[in-house]
C-alpha positions in Angstrom: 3.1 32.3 18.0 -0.2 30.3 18.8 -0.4 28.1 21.2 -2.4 24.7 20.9 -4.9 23.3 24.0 -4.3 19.8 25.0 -7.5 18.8 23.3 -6.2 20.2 19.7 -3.3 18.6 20.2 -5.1 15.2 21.0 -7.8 15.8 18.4 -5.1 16.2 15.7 -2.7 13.0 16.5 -5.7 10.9 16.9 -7.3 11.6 14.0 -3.7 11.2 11.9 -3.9 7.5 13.7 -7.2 6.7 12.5 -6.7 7.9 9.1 -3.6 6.3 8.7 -4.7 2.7 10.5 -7.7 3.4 8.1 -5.3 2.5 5.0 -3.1 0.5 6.7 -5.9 -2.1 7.5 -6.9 -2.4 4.2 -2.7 -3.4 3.5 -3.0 -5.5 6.8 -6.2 -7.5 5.0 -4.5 -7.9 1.8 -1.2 -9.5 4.2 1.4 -6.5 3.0 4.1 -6.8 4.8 3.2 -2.3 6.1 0.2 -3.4 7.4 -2.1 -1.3 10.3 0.7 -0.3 13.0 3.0 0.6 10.3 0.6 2.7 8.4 -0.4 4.3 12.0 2.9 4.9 13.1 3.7 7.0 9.7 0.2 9.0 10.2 1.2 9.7 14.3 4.9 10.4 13.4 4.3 13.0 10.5 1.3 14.6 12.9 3.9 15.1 15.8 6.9 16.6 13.4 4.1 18.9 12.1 3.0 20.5 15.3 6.5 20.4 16.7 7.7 22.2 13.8 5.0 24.7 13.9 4.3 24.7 17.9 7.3 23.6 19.3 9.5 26.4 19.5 7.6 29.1 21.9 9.6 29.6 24.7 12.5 31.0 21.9 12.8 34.1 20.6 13.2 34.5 16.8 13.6 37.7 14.9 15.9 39.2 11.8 17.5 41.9 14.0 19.2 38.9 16.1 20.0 36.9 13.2 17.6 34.1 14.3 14.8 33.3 11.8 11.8 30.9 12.6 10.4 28.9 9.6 7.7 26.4 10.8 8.2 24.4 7.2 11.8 23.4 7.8 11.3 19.9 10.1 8.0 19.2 8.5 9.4 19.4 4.5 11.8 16.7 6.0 9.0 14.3 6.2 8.8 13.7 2.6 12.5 13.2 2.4 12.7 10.5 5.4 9.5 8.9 4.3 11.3 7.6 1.0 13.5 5.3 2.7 10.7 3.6 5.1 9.1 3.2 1.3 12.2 2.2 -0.2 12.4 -0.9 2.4 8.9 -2.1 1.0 10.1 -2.1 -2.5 11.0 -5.8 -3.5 12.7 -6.9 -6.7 11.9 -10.8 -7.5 13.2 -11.6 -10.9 11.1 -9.8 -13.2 8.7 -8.8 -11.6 8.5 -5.4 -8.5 6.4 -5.6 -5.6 5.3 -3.3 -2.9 5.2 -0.1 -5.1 1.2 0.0 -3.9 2.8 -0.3 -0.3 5.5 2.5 -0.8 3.0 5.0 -2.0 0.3 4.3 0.5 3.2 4.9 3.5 3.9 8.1 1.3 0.3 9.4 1.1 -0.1 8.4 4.9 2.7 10.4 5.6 1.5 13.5 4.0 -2.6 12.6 5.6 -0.6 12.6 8.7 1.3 16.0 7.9 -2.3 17.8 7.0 -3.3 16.3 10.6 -0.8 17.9 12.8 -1.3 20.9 11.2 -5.1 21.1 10.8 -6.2 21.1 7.8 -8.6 18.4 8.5 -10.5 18.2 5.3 -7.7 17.7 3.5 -6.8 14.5 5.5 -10.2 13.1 5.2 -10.9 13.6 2.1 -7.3 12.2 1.1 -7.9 9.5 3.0 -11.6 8.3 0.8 -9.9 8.6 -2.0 -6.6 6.1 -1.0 -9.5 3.9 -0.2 -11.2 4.0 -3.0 -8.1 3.4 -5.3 -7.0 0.7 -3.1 -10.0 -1.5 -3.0 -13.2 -0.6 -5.5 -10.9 1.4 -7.9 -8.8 -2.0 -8.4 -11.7 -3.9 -9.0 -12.9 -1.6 -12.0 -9.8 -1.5 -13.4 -9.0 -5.0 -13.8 -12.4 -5.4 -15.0 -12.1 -2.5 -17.6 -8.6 -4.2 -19.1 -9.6 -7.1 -19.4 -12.6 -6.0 -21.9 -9.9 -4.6 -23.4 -7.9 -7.6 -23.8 -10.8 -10.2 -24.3 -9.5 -13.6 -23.3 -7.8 -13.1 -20.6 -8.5 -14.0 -17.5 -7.0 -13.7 -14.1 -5.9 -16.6 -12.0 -4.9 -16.6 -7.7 -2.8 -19.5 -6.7 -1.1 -19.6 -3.8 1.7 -21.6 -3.1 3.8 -23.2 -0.1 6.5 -21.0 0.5 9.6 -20.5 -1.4 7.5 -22.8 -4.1 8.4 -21.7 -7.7 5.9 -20.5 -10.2 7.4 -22.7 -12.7 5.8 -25.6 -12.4 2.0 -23.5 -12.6 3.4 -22.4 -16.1 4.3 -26.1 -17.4 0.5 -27.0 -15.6 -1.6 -24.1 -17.1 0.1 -25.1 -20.7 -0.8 -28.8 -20.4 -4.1 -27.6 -19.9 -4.1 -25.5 -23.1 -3.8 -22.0 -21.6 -1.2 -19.3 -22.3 0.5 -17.4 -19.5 0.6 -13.6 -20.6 2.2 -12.3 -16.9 2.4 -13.2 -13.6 3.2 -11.4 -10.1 4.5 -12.8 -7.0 3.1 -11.9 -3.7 4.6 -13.0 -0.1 2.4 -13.6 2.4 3.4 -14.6 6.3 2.8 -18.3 5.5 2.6 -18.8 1.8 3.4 -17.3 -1.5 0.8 -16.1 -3.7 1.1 -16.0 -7.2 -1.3 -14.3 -10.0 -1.7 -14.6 -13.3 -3.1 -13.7 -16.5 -4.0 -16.3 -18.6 -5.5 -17.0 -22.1 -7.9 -20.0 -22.3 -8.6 -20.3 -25.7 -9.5 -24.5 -26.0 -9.3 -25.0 -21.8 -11.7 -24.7 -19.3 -11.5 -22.6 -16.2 -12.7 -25.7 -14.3 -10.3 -28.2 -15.9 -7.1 -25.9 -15.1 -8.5 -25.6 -12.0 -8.4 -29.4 -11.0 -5.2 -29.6 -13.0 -3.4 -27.3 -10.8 -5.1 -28.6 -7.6 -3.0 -31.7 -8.5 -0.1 -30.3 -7.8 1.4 -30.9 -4.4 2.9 -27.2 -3.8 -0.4 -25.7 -4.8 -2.9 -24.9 -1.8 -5.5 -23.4 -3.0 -6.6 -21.7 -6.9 -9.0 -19.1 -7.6 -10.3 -17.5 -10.3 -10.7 -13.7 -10.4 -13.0 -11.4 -11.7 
């Protein structure tokens, strides 16, 4: 059974910490509640089951004349099994709508960047780890821009609220103003509660919901996406 130097060993968990904080900073800026220390602790934790499971075990003796078998895969397969209930925890029904499904799967794919750490396959990680990026941040961009060619119209609109504020009273305020609410999510933040919607403005003016809804005394500040 290989053995691993100390500097392996340190080269791998480090880099399954950077990786991971990598994403999780990008959750931290967007105020998700599994923000960088969570996302690093998923990358280091899956890192050290990895080499444990492959490198932990030589001072035993394994072999199929004794009846003891070795099979490095065992601790490490039950990463992806433990990681659904740390993901399950940032799942949040609120009426209609779900959040933290984004957050869920990022903790999952940190989990496995952190598995392809411990056990060296270090392209695999980084490579894993441009493309979370890229789907959590440009790629969302593009996306919402592509749909909403496809749905001419609409437009997206960021309100955030005082917390524990209902959405409601947006709704009655964006139809005074002649818009049409087509869906909404609710986000929580540490100190406020976020709210964004798509809209149609067929007769309204971006600028006249805007004042309209910065009228309202739960409404702290209204932004307009692209």
């Amino acid at each position: 059974m290989p053995d691993l130097s100390l500097g392996e060993v340190l080269l791998r968990v480090v880099l399954a910490g950077v990786l991971g904080g990598a994403i999780g900073a990008e959750r931290e800026i967007r105020e998700r509640e599994a923000g960088l220390r969570t996302h690093m602790l998923v990358a280091v934790g899956a890192a050290l089951f990895t080499l444990v499971s492959a490198y932990g075990w030589g001072d035993f003796h394994f072999s199929q004349k004794s009846g003891v078998t070795y099979d490095p895969s065992r601790i490490a397969a039950q990463i992806v099994t433990g990681i659904g209930f740390l993901g399950a925890g940032a799942i949040i029904r609120q009426g209609l709508s779900v959040r933290g499904l984004t957050t869920a799967a990022s903790l999952w794919v940190v989990a496995a960047i952190g598995l392809a750490a411990g056990a060296g396959y270090y392209s695999g990680a980084i490579i894993t780890t441009v493309v979370v990026l890229v789907s959590l941040w440009p790629l969302r961009i593009v996306a919402h821009r592509m749909f909403t060619r496809i749905r001419p119209g609409e437009q997206r609109l960021e309100v955030e609220l005082r917390p524990n504020q209902s959405p409601a009273i947006l709704i009655e305020a964006l139809e005074r103003a002649g818009g049409a609410v087509q869906a909404f999510e609710l986000e929580e933040a540490r100190d406020r509660r976020r709210v964004l919607l798509d809209i149609r403005l067929p007769s309204a003016q971006p600028q006249a919901v805007t004042a309209e809804l910065m009228l309202l005394e739960p409404v702290l500040g209204v932004r307009w996406t692209d």
